[in-house]
C-alpha positions in Angstrom: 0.0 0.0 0.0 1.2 3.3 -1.3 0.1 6.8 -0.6 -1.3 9.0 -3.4 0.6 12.1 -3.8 -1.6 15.5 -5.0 -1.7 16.1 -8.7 -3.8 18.2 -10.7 -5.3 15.1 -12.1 -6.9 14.3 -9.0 -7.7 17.4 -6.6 -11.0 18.0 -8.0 -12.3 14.4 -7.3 -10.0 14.3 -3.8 -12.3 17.5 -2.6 -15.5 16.3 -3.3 -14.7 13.4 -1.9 -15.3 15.1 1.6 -17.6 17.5 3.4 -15.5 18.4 6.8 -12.0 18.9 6.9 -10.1 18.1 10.3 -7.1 20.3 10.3 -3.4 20.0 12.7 -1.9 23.3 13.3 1.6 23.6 14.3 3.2 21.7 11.5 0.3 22.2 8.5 -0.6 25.8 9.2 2.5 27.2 10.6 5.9 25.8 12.1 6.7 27.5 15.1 6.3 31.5 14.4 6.8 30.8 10.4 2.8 30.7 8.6 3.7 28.3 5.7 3.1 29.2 2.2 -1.2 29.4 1.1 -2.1 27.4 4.4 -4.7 30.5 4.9 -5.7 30.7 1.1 -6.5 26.8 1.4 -8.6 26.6 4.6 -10.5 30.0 3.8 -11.3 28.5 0.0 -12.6 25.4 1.3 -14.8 27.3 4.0 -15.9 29.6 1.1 -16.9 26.1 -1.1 -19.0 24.7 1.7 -16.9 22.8 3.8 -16.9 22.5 7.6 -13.4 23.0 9.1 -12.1 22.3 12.6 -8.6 23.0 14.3 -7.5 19.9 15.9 -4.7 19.8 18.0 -2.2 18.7 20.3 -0.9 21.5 21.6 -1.8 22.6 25.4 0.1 25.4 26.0 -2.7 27.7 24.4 -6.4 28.1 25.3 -8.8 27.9 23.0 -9.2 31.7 22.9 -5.5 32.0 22.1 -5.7 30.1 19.3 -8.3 32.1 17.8 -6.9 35.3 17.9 -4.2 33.9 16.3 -6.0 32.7 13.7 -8.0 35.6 13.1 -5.0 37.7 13.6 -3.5 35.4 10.5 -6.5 36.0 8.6 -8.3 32.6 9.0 -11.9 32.4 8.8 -12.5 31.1 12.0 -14.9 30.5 15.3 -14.0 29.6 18.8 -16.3 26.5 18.5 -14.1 25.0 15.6 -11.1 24.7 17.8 -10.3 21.7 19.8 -7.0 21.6 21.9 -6.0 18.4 23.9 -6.3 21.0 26.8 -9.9 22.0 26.4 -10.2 18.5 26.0 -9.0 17.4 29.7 -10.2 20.3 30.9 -14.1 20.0 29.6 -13.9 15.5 30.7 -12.8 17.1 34.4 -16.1 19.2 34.5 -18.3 16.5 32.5 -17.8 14.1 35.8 -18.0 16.8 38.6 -14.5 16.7 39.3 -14.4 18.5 43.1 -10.8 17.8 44.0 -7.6 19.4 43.2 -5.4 18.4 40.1 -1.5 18.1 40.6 -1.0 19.5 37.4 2.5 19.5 35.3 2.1 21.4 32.8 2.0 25.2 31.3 0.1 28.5 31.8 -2.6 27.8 29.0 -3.3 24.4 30.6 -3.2 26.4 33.8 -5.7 28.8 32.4 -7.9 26.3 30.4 -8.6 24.1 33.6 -9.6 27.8 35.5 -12.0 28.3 32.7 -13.8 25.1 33.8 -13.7 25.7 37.4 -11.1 23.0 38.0 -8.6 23.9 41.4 -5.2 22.9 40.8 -1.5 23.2 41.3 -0.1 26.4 39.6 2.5 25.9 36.6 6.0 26.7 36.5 9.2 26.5 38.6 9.3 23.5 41.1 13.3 23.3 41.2 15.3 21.3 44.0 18.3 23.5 44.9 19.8 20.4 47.5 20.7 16.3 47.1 17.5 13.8 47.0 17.8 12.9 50.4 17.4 16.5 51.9 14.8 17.5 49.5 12.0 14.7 50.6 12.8 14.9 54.1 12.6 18.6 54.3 11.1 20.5 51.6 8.8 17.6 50.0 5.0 18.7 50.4 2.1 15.7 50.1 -1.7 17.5 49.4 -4.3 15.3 50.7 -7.3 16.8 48.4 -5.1 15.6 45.1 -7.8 13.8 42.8 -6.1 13.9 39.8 -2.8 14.0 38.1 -2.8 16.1 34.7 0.2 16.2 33.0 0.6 18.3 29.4 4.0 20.2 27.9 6.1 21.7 31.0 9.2 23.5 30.2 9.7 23.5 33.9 9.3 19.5 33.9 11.9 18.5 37.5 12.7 15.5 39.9 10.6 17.5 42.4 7.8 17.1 39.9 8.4 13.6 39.1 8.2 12.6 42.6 5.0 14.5 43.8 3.4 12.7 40.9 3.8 9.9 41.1 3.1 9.4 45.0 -0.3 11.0 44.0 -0.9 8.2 41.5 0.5 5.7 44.3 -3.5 6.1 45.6 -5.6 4.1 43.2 -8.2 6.2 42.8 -6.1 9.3 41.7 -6.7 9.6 38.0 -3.8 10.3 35.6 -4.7 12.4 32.2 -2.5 13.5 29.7 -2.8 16.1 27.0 -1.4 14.1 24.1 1.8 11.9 24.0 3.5 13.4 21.2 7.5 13.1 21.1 8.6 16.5 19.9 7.2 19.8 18.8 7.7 20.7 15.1 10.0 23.8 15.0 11.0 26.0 12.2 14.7 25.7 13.5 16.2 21.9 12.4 16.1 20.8 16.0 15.0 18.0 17.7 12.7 19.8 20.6 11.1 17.1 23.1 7.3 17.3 23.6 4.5 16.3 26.0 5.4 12.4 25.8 8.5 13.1 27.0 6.9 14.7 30.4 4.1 11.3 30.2 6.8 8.5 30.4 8.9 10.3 33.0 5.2 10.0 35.3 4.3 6.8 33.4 7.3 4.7 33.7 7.7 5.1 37.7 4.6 5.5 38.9 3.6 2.0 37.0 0.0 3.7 35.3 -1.2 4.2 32.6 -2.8 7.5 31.5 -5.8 8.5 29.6 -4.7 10.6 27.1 -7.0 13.3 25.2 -5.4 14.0 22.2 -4.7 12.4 18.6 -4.8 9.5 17.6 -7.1 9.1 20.5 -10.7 9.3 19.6 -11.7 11.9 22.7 -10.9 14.4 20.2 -13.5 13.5 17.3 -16.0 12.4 19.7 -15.6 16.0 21.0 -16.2 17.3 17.7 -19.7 15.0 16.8 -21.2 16.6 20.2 -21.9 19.6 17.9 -21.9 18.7 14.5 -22.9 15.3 12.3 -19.8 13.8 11.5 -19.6 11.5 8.7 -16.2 9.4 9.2 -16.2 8.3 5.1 -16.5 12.1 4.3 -14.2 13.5 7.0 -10.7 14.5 5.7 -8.0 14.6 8.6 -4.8 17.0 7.6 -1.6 16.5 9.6 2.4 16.2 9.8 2.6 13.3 11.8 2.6 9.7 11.2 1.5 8.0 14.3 -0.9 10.7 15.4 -2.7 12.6 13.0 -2.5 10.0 10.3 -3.0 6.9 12.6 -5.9 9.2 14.5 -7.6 9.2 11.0 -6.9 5.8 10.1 -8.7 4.9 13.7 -12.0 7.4 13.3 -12.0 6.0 9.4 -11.1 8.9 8.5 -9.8 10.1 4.9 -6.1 11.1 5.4 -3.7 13.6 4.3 -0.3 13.6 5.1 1.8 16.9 4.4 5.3 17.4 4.3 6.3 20.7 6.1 5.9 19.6 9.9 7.3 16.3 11.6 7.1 13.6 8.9 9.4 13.4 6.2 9.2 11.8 2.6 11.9 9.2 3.8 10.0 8.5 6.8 6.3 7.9 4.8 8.7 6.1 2.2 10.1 3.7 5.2 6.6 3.1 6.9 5.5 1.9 3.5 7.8 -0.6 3.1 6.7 -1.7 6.6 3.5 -2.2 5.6 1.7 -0.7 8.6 -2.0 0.2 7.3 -2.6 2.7 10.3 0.1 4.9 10.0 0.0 5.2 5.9 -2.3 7.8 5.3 -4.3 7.7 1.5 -2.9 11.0 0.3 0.4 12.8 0.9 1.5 16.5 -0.7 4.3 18.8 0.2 2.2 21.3 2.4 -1.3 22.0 2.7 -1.0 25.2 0.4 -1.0 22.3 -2.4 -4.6 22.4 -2.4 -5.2 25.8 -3.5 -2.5 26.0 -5.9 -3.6 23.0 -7.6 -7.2 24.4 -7.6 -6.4 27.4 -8.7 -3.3 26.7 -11.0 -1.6 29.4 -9.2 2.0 28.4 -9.6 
């Protein structure tokens, strides 16, 4: 199984073939501060042609707000209730079951901010540093909450032994729950480094503690099943646009989704070359193209 690459011979048919378009956004619409190349021109055409777009992603250091003024601020066409972050995500499943404890949260000051939004009490973010040996730090400075219902761990600069530690004694009580944002290994930069994410942060509370988290964001389904709440989705007629392999691509592939793989975030053309050789069906995605911009040049014939 190969994917199809983007051609004029095909984008016609390819759009038609769905009615709501599921879109990543650090990686397909920008890479860190760069905005790549018709990404605007693409999402506002397809809005203009009758198709429902959503913002899908990962990233919880942002609120939902934040991401819309960005967008807008861009020029995107878009609404607060299109967005979905794995943030809002944990954030609105804390609320949905009543959650009246406090979350030990590791994490960053949009998390921080989302879980405020939804009237969840938690830990604040930042700076937990230990400035003396192991031994010293637990039996003098190491502090145990007793109202702690909930471990929440997202991307955290800040991320510290100190942290480590307090979380996983939390999760030592069974009924302590453990969410993650998203697992993802790095963040897609516009600088060629390698720059850990969130799942770096999940296996440091994982591997310890001995649990295992429920995570929010792709290629979990919490994030679609957010999405159908307020909208018919039809899975066959979905479309879901992203840079990575083994979560936007295999996210699709498990919502039976269609699936688009571009080029200008995570995933190289080596890497989708290798993976087909593999043979893996859910991490092959039906379509691939340089960069999202594809689709409006190719409709368009702007060159």
């Amino acid at each position: 199984m190969a994917a199809v690459k983007l051609s004029k011979d095909i984008i016609r048919s390819f759009v038609d073939s769905f009615d709501t378009i599921l879109v990543d956004c650090d990686g397909v619409l920008w890479a860190g501060s760069k905005l790549l190349t018709h990404s605007v021109d693409t999402i506002n055409f397809l809005k203009e042609n009758g198709k429902r777009v959503f913002y899908v992603t990962n990233n919880s250091t942002k609120t939902r707000s934040q991401y819309l003024s960005r967008l807008l601020q861009i020029g995107y066409n878009a609404e607060e209730r299109e967005i979905a972050t794995s943030g809002f995500l944990v954030a609105s499943y804390l609320k949905s079951i009543d959650f009246d404890k406090k979350v030990y949260l590791i994490g960053s000051k949009g998390l921080s901010e989302e879980l405020s939004n939804h009237g969840i009490n938690h830990t604040p973010p930042g700076p937990e540093s230990m400035e003396t040996d192991i031994k010293s730090y637990i039996s003098s400075e190491f502090k145990f909450e007793d109202d702690i219902g909930a471990v929440v761990v997202g991307f955290d600069e800040y991320i510290s032994y100190p942290k480590i530690l307090q979380a996983c004694n939390y999760l030592s009580r069974p009924d302590c729950l453990f969410l993650a944002t998203n697992t993802d290994e790095t963040f897609p930069m516009e600088i060629p480094l390698v720059v850990p994410g969130t799942g770096t942060m999940v296996k440091a509370i994982q591997t310890p503690s001995g649990r295992i988290p429920q995570v929010f964001g792709k290629p979990f389904p919490p994030m679609l099943q957010a999405i159908s709440k307020h909208c018919d989705i039809i899975p066959e007629r979905t479309l879901m646009v992203g840079d990575r392999l083994n979560t936007d691509i295999n996210f699709g592939r498990n919502c039976n989704l269609q699936t688009l793989l571009v080029l200008s975030g995570v995933t190289t053309l080596i890497q989708l070359n290798q993976q087909e050789e593999l043979g893996d069906k859910s991490l092959i995605p039906q379509y691939y193209t340089d960069s999202l911009g594809d689709i409006f040049r190719l409709l368009t014939n702007d060159q």
